[in-house]
N, C-alpha and C positions, 0 to 999 in steps of 0.2 A: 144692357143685355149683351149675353158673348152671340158669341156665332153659331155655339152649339146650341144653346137656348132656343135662338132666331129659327134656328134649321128646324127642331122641335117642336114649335110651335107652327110652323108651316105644314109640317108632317101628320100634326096633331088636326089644324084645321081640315086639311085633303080629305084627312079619314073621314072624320064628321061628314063634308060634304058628299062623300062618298055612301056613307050609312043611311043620307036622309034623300040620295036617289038625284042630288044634282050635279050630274056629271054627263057625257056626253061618252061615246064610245071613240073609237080611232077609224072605224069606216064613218059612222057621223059625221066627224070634222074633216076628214078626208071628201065627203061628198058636199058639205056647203064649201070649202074650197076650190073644189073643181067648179062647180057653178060658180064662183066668185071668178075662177080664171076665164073661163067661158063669155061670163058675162062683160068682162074686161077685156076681150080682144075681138069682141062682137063690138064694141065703144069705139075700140084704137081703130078696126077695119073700117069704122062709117065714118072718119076724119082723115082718113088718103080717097084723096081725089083719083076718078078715074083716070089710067092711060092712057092718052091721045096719041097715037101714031099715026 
């Protein structure tokens, strides 16, 4: 299979995926990201010790 093939048949699945409604929006993936960051630096914060001066 060339390249154009390959590219075409990825193009050809999307669509599909797209017509039968499984797909996600860009504020979607934008919002479980931020909660993935969120929840990832609520983690990194509770593993530094407090500063003792």
């Amino acid at each position: 299979m060339n390249y154009k093939n390959f590219l075409q048949k990825k193009v050809d699945q999307a669509r599909e995926q797209i017509k039968a409604g499984q797909y996600r929006s860009n504020e979607q993936v934008s919002a479980e990201f931020a909660a993935r960051r969120t929840e990832l630096a609520n983690r990194f914060e509770a593993t530094i010790p407090p500063n003792r001066t």
